[in-house]
C-alpha positions as CSV (number, residue, x, y, z in Angstrom):
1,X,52.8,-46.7,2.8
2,X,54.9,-43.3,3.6
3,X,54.8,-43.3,7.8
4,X,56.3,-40.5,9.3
5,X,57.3,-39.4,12.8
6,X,54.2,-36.9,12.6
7,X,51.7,-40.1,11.5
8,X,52.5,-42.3,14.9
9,X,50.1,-42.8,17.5
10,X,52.0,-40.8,20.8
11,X,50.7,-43.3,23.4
12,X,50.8,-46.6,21.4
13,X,53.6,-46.0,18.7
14,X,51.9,-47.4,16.1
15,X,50.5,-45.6,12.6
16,X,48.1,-43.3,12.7
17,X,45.3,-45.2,9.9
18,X,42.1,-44.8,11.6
19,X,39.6,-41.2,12.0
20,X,36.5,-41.5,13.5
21,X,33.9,-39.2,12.5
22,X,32.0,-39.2,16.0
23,X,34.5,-37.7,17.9
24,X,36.4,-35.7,15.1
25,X,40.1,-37.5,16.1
26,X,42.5,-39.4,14.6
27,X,43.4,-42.8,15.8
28,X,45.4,-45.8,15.7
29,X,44.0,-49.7,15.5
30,X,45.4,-49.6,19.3
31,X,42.4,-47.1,20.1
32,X,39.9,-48.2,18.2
33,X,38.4,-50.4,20.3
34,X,37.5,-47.6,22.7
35,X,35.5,-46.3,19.7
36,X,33.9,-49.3,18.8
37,X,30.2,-48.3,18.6
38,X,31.2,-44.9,16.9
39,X,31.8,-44.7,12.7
40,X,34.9,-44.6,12.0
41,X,37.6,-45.3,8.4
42,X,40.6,-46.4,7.6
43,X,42.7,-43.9,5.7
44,X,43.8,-46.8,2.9
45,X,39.8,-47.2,2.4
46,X,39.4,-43.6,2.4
47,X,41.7,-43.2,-0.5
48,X,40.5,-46.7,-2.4
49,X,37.0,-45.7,-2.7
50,X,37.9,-42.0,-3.8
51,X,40.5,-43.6,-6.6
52,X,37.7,-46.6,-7.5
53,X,39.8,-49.5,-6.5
54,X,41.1,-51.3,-3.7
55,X,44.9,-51.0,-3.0
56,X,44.7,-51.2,0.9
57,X,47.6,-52.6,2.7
58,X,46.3,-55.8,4.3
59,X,49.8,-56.6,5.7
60,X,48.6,-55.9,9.2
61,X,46.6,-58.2,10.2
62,X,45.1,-56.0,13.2
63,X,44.2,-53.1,10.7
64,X,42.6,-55.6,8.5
65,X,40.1,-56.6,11.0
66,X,39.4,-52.9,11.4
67,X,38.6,-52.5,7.8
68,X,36.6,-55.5,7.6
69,X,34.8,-53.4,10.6
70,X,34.2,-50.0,8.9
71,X,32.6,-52.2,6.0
72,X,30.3,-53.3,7.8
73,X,29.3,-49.8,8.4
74,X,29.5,-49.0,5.1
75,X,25.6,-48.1,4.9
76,X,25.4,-46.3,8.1
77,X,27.8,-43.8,7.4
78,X,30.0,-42.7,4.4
79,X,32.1,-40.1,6.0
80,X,34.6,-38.9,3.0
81,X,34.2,-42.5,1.1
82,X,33.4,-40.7,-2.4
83,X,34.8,-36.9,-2.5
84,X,34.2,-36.6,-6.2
85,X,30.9,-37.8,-5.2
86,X,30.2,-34.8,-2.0
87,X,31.5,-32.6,-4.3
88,X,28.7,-33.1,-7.0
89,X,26.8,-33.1,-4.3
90,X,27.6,-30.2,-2.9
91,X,28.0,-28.2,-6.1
92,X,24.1,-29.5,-7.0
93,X,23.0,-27.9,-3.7
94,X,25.2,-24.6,-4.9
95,X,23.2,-24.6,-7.8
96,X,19.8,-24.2,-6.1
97,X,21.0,-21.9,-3.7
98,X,22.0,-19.7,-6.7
99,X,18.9,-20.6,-8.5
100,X,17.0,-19.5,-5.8
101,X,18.7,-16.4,-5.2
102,X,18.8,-15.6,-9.0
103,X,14.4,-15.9,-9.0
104,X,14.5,-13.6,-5.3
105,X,16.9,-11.4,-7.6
106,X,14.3,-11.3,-10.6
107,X,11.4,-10.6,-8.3
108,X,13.5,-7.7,-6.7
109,X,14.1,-6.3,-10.3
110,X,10.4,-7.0,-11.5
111,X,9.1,-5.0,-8.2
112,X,11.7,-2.1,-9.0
113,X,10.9,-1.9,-12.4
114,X,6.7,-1.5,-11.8
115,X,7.7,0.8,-9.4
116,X,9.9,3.1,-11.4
117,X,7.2,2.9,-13.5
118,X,4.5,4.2,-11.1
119,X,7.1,6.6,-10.5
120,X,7.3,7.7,-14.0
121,X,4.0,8.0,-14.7
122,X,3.6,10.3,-10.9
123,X,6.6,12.4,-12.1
124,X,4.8,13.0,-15.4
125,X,1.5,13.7,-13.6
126,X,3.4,16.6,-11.1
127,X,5.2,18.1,-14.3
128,X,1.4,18.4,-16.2
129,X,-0.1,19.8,-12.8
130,X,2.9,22.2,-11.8
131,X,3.6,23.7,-15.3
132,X,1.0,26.1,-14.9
133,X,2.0,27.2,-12.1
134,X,6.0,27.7,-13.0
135,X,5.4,30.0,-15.7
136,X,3.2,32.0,-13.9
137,X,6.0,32.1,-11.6
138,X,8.7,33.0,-14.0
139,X,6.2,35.5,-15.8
140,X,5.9,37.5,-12.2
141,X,9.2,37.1,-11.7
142,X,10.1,38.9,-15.1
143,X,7.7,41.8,-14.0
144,X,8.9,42.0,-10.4
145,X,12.8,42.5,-11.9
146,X,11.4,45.0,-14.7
147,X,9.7,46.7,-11.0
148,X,12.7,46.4,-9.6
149,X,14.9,47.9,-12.2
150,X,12.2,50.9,-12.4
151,X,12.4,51.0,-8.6
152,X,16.5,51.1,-8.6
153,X,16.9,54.0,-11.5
154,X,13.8,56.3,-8.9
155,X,16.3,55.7,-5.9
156,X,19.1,57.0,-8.1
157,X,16.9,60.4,-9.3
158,X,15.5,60.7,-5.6
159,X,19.7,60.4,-4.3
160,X,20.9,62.8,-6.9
161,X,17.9,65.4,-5.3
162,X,18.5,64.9,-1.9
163,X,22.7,65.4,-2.8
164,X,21.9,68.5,-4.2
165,X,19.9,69.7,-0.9
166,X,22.6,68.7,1.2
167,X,25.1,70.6,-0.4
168,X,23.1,73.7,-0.7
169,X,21.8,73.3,3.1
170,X,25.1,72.9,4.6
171,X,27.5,75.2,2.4
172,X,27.9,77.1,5.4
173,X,28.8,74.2,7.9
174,X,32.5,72.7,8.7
175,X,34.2,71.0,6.0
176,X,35.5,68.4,8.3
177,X,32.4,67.8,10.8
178,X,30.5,67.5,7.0
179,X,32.9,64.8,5.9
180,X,32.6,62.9,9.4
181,X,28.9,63.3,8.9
182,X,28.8,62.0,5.4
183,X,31.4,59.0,6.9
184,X,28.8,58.3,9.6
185,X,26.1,58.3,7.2
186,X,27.9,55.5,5.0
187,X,29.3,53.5,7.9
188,X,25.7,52.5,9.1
189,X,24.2,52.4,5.8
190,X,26.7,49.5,5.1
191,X,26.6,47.7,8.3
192,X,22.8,47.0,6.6
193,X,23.5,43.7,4.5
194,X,26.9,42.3,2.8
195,X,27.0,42.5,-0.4
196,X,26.7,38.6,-1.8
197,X,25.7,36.8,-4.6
198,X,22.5,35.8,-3.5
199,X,21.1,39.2,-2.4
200,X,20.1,39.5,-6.1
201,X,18.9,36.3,-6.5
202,X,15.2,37.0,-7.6
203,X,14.5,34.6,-4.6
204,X,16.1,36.9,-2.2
205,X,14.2,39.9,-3.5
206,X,11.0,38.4,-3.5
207,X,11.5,37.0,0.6
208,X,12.6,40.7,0.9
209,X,10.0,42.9,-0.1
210,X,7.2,40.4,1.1
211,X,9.4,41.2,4.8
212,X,9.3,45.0,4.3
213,X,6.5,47.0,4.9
214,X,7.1,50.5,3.0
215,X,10.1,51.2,-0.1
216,X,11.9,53.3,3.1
217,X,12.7,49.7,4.9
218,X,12.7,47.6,1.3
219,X,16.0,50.7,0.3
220,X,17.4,50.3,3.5
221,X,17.5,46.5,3.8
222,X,19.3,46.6,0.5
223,X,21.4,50.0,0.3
224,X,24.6,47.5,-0.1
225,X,23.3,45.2,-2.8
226,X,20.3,46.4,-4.8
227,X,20.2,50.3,-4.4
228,X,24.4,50.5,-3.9
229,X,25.5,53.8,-4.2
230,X,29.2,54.5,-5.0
231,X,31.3,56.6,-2.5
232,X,34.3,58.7,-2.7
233,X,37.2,58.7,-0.7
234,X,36.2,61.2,2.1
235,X,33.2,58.5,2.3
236,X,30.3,61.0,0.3
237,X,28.0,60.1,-2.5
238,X,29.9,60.2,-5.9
239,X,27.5,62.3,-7.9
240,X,27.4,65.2,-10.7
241,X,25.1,67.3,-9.2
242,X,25.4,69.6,-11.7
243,X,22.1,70.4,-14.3
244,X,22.9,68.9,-17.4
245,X,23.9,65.5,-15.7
246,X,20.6,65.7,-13.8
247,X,18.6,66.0,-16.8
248,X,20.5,63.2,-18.4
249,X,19.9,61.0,-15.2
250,X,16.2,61.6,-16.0
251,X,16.3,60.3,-19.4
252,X,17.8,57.2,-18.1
253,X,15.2,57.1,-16.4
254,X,12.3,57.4,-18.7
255,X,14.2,55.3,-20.7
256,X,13.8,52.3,-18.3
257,X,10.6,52.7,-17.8
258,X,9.8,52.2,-21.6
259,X,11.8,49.7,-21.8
260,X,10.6,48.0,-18.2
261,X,6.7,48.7,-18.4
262,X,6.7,48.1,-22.9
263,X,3.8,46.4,-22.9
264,X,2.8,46.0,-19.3
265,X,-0.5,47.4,-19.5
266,X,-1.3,45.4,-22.4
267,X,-0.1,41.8,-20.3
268,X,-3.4,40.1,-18.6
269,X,-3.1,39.3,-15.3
270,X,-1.4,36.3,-13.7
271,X,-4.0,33.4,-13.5
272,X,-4.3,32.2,-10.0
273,X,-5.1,28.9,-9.1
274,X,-6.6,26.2,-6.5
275,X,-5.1,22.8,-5.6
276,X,-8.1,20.8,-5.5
277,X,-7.7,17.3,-3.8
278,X,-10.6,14.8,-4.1
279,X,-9.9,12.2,-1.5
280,X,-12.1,9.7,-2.5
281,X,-10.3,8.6,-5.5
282,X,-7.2,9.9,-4.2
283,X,-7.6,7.0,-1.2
284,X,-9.2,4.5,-3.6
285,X,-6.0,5.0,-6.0
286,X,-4.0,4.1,-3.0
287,X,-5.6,1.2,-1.5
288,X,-5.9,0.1,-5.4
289,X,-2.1,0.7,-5.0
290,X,-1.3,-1.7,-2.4
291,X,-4.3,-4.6,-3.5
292,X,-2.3,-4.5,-7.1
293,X,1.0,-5.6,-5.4
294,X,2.0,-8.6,-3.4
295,X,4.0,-11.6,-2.4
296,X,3.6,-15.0,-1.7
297,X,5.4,-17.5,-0.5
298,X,7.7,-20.3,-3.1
299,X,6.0,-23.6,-2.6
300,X,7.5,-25.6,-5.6
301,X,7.8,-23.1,-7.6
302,X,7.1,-19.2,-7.4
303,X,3.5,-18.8,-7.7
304,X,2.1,-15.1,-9.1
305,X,-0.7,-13.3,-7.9
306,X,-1.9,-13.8,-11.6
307,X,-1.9,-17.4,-10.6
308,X,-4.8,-17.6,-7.6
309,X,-7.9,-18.9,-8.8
310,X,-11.3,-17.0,-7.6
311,X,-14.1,-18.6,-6.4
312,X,-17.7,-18.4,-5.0
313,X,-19.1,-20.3,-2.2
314,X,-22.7,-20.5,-3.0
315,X,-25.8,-22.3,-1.3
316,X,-29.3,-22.9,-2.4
317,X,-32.3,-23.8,-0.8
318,X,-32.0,-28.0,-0.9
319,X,-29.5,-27.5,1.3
320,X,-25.9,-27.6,-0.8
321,X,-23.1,-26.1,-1.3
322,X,-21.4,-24.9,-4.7
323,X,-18.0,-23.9,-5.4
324,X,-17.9,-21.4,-8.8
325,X,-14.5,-20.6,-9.9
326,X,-14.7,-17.1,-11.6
327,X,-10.5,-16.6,-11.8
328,X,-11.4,-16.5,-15.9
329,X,-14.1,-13.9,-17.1
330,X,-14.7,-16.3,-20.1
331,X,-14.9,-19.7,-18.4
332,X,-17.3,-19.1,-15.4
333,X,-18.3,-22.7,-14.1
334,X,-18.9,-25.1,-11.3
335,X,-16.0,-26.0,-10.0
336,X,-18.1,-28.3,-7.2
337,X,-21.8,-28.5,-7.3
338,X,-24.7,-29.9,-5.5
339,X,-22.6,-31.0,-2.3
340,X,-24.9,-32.6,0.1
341,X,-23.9,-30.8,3.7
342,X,-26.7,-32.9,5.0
343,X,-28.1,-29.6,7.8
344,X,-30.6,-30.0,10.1
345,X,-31.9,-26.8,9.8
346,X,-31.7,-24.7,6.7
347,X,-28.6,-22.1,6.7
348,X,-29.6,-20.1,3.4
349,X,-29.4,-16.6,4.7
350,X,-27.9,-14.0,2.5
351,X,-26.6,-11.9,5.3
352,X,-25.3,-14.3,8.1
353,X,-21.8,-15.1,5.6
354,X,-18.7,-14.4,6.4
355,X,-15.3,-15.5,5.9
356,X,-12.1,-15.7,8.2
357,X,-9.2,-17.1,7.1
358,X,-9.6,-20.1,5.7
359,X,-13.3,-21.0,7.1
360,X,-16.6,-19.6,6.0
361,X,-19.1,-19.2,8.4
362,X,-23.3,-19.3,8.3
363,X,-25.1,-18.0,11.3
364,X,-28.8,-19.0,11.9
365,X,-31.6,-19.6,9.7
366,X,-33.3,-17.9,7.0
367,X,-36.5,-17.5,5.3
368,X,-39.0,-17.8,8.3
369,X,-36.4,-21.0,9.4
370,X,-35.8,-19.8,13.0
371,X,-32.9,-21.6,14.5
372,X,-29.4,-21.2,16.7
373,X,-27.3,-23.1,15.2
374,X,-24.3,-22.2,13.1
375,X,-22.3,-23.6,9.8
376,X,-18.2,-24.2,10.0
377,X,-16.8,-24.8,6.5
378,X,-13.3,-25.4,5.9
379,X,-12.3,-24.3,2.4
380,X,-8.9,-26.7,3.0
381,X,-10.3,-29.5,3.7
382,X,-14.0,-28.9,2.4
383,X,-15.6,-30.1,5.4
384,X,-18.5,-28.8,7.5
385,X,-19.4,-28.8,10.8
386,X,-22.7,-27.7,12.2
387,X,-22.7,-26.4,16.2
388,X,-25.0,-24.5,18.6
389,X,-25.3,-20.9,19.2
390,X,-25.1,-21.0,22.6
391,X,-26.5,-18.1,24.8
392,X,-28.0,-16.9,21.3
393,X,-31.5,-17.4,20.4
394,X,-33.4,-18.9,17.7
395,X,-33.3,-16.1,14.8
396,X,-33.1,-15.6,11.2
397,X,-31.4,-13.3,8.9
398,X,-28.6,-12.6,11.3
399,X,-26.1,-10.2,9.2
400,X,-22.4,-10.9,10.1
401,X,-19.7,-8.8,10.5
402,X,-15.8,-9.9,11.1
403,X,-13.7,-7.5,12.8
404,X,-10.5,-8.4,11.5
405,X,-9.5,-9.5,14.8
406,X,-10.8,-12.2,17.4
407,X,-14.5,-11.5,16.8
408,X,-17.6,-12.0,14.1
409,X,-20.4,-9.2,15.1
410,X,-23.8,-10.8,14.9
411,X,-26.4,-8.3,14.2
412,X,-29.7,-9.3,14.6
413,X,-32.8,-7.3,14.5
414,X,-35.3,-8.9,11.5
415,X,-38.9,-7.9,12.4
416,X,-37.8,-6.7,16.0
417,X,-38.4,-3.2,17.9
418,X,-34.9,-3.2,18.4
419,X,-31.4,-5.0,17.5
420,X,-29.2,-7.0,19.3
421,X,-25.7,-7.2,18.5
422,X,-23.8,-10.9,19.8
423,X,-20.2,-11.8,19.4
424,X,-18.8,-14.9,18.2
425,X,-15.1,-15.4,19.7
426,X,-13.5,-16.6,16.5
427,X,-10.5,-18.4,18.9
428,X,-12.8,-20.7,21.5
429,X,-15.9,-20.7,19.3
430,X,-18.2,-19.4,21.9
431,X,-20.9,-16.5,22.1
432,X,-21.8,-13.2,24.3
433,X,-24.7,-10.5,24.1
434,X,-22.7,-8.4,23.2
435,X,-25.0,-4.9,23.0
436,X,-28.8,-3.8,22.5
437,X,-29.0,-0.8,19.6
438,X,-32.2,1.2,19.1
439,X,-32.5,0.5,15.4
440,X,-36.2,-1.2,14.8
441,X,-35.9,-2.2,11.0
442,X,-37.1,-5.8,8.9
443,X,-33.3,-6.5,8.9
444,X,-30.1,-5.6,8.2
445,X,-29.1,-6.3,4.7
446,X,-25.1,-5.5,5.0
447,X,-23.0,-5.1,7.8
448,X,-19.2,-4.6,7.1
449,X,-15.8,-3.1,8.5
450,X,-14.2,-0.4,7.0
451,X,-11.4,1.7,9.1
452,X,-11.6,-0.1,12.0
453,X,-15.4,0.8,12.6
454,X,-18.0,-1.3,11.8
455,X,-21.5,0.1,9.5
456,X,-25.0,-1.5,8.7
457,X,-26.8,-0.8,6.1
458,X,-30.7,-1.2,7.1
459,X,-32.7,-3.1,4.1
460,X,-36.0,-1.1,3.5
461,X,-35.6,2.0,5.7
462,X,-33.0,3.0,3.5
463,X,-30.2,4.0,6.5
464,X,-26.6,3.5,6.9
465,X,-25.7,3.3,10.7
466,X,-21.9,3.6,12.4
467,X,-21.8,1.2,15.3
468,X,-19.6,3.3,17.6
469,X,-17.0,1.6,19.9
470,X,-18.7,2.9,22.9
471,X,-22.1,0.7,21.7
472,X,-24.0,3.8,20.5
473,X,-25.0,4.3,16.9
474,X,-24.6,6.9,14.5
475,X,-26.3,7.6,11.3
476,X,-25.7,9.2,8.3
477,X,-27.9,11.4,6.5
478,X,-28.0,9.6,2.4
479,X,-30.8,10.2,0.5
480,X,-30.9,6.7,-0.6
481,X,-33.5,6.4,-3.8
482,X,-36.6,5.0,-2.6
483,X,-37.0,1.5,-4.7
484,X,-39.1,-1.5,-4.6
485,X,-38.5,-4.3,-1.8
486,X,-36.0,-6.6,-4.0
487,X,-32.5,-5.4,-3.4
488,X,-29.3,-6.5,-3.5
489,X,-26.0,-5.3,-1.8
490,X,-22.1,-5.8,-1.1
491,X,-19.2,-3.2,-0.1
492,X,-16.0,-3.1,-1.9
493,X,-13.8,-2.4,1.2
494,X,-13.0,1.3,0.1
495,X,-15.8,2.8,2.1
496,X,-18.2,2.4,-1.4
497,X,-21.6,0.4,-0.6
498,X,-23.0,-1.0,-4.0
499,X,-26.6,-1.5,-4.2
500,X,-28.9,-3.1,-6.7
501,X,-32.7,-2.4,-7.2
502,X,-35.4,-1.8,-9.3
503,X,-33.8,1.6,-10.3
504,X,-30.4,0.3,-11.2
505,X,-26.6,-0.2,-9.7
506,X,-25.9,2.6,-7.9
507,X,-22.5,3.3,-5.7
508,X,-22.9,4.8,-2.1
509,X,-19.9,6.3,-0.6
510,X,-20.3,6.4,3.5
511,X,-17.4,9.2,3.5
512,X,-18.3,11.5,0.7
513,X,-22.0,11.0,1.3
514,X,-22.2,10.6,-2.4
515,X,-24.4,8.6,-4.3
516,X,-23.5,7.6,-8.2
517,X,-25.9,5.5,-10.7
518,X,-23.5,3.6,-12.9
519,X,-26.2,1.6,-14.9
520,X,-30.1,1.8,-14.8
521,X,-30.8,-1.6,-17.5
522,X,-33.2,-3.7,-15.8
523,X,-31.4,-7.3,-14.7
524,X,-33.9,-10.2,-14.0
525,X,-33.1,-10.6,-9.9
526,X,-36.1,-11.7,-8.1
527,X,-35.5,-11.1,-4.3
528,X,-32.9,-9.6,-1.5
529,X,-29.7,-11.0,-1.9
530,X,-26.1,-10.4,-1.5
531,X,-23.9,-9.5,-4.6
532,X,-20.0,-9.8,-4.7
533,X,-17.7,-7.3,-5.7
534,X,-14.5,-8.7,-6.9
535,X,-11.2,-7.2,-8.6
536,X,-9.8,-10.1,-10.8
537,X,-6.2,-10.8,-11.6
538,X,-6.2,-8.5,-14.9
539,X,-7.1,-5.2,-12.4
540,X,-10.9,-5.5,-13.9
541,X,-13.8,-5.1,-11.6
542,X,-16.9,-7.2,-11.6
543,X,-20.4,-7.4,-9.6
544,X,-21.8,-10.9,-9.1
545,X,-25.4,-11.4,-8.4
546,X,-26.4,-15.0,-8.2
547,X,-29.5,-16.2,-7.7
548,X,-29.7,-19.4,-10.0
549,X,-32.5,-20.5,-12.6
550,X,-31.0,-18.1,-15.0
551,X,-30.5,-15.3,-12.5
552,X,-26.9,-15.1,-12.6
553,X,-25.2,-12.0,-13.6
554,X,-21.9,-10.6,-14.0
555,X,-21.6,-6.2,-14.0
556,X,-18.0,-5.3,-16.0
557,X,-17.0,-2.1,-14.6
558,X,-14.9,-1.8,-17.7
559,X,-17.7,-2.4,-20.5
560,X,-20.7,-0.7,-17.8
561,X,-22.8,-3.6,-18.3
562,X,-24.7,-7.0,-17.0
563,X,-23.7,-10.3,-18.5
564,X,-25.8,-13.6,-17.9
565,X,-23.2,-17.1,-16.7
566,X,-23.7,-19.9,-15.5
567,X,-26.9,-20.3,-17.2
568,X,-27.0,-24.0,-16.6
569,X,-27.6,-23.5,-13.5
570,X,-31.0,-25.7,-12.2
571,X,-30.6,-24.9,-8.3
572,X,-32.7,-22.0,-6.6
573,X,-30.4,-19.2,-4.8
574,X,-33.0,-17.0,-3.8
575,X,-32.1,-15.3,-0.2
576,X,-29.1,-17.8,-0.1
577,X,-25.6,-17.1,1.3
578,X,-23.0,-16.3,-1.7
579,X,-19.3,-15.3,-0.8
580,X,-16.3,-15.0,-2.4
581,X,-12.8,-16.1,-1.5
582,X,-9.1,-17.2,-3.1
């Protein structure tokens, strides 16, 4: 081996073989034994390894023992043992930081490119809507420049007049106090406006005369630009105020007003219009916006929002829970069926679901089953647990609300003279009376959020309430269709309540105070139920209504009709819980 002055140990004089890795130094076999319980090489094994052979110098006896040593360790710790090796290594790791930052570079050009697309098709949809508009616009402006052309050659005639009466009033009067007159005249005329490009910009005009109030202050604003009159040395009005050039200045005139008003009074007049926004649709197209876009995280492998499956959480009246997957229009099955939750009491009621995060909850009974107890399901783990309502009592049809916060709103008011409201504390699972509304109804058949505020819609009395923050209740005057006692319900988050019954789907919207029939046909449903409105991964819209025993329907939005599935299905879903989730 080469040694070097630069290779010897300062303090023991000996080479410089030995590096170890816990403290980052380099070392001789003299100090090695103070880092004896540290992992640590010898340079010779360093470079054997890395050449795949042995060649180290075994002459010294001492540094020998010290590579029989960092054998030993050989498992423990590799340090720089195989380079070629790290550097595979190391390049493999390169390679999936790259691939991972080519896919975040695809989804960045795939979210520009819908985007510009949306864009496109907006920029389009402002270019139909302002065309209109612009040539109306550049049809006025034509006329207002033929106006002002007509306007400029009158100022000329009305100058060359009031010339002529200057001269002939003040033939008598001082040349020089005329010509200091006539300077005085010009100089504040001018000091008016400067004389620019864009004083004759139609633009300019047009903010102009909509400032002026008479032609006296329109002239005067613009005696430098528009109406400039040419001036002689002394500072007077250049003009030939003699007869013959007067009459020729009139038939300049009348020629520019044939030319300027041909076929004026034939034009029809400029069509005005409106700017109409219908906010309804105009907020639904932006909400529809927002649901149609997203991200989720990579897991193993970048998963689309084409990729979530869709399902239905569905119970019957034995008692069990189904799981319908309905993420493909044309394979609507059971996923899970018939699972035996094994409940005490029955939890069946329609209006007492609701999901939060990953857990669906079932307060109280259903179906003259009177109890305070609640249902915990976890859609992970697909477990349930079954607690008390406690400081709740025994009640049935309960409908549920979440708040999107810390709290599920229990309203419950089924055959009482009024309702009481409870809250469920979503974080320590315990309950308050929360508020006492006057609303006496049967029940309430849908209670939901939408804009922070939370509405009930009142089964057979046919109201929508507003539950104001201050506990007080408001409610809005829809002439819901009178209908048989069977109905069916569910809100699609936009402000839209959809309800089913014996005279067909209609759409209530709470903000317009509109009501819409999309489809009268006659579905077989038997009782009062919840449906489920759902947006699938295509962007098509669908209404479930489930009931089981040949009761289950599907509404297309896009074909504006009912479709029976699952018509296997034995169990009996009538007044049972139905929800969906992904």
């Amino acid at each position: 081996m080469n040694r070097n002055n630069n290779n010897i140990c300062v303090r023991h004089k000996r080479s410089i073989d030995l590096i170890c890795y816990d403290c980052n130094v380099l070392m001789c076999p003299v100090c090695s034994p103070k880092h004896a319980r540290h992992f640590f090489d010898h340079i010779d094994n360093i470079k054997s390894n890395n050449n795949d052979h042995d060649d180290t110098d075994t002459s010294d006896t001492e540094s020998t023992d010290k590579i029989n040593n960092i054998k030993n360790n050989n498992n423990r710790f590799q340090g720089f043992r195989d380079i070629k090796t790290s550097m595979q290594s190391t390049f493999d790791s390169l390679k999936l930081k790259v691939a991972e930052y080519e896919q975040l570079q695809q989804t960045e050009q795939e979210i520009e490119s819908k985007f510009k697309e949306l864009h496109e098709f907006l920029v389009v949809e402002e270019h139909r809507l302002k065309t209109p508009i612009i040539n109306n616009k550049q049809q006025l402006e034509r006329q207002i420049d033929k106006q002002i052309k007509i306007m400029k050659s009158l100022n000329t005639v009305n100058n060359h007049i009031s010339i002529n009466n200057n001269i002939n009033n003040s033939s008598n009067n001082d040349d020089r106090s005329s010509s200091q007159s006539s300077c005085s005249s010009k100089s504040t005329s001018t000091i008016t406006t400067a004389d620019t490009i864009d004083r004759y910009q139609i633009s300019a005009i047009i903010t102009s005369i909509s400032q002026c109030s008479d032609h006296n202050e329109f002239i005067s604003s613009n005696n430098n630009t528009l109406f400039h009159f040419d001036y002689d040395q002394l500072g007077n009005k250049v003009n030939n105020n003699d007869d013959h050039s007067f009459l020729n200045l009139l038939l300049e005139h009348n020629k520019s007003i044939k030319i300027n008003n041909h076929h004026d009074n034939q034009q029809q007049a400029i069509q005005q219009y409106k700017f109409i926004v219908n906010n309804e649709p105009f907020n639904q197209i932006k909400n529809n916006i927002q649901s149609s876009f997203g991200l989720v995280p990579k897991q193993d492998k970048l998963i689309s929002i084409q990729d979530k499956q869709s399902y239905i959480f569905s119970t019957d009246k034995n008692n069990k829970i189904s799981i319908i997957n309905i993420t493909d229009r044309n394979n609507i099955h059971f996923e899970q069926q018939d699972i035996d939750i094994a409940m005490y009491n029955s939890f069946t009621a329609y209006n007492s679901i609701v999901k939060v995060g990953d857990f669906i909850y079932i307060f109280g009974g259903g179906e003259n089953k009177k109890h305070n107890k609640y249902l915990k399901y976890s859609i992970n783990t697909k477990t349930v647990i079954i607690n008390e309502m406690k400081g709740v009592n025994q009640c049935d049809f309960i409908s549920a609300c979440y708040d999107g916060q810390d709290h599920i709103y229990l309203f419950d008011g089924f055959n009482k003279p009024k309702t009481d409201i409870y809250r469920y504390n979503i974080n320590n699972s315990t309950f308050e009376r929360y508020s006492t509304i006057d609303i006496k109804t049967d029940y309430h058949h849908l209670t939901f959020l939408f804009k922070g505020f939370i509405y009930t819609f009142t089964g057979n009395t046919r109201k929508i309430f507003l539950f104001m923050k201050n506990k007080t209740t408001v409610e809005f005057q829809i002439d819901i269709p009178r209908y048989s006692l069977s109905k069916a319900a569910c809100t699609d988050g936009n402000g839209n309540i959809y309800l089913l019954s014996t005279l067909g789907l209609h759409r209530i919207n709470i903000e317009a105070n509109e009501i819409k029939l999309f489809d009268n046909s006659k579905i077989d449903f038997n009782t009062n139920h919840n449906l489920i409105y759902h947006q699938s991964n295509d962007g098509q819209t669908y209404i479930y209504s489930i009931e089981g025993k040949n009761r289950n329907f599907m509404f297309s939005f896009e074909n504006n009709k009912w479709e029976s599935i699952l018509q296997n299905d034995q169990s009996d879903r009538t007044y049972c819980a139905n929800i969906f989730y992904q």
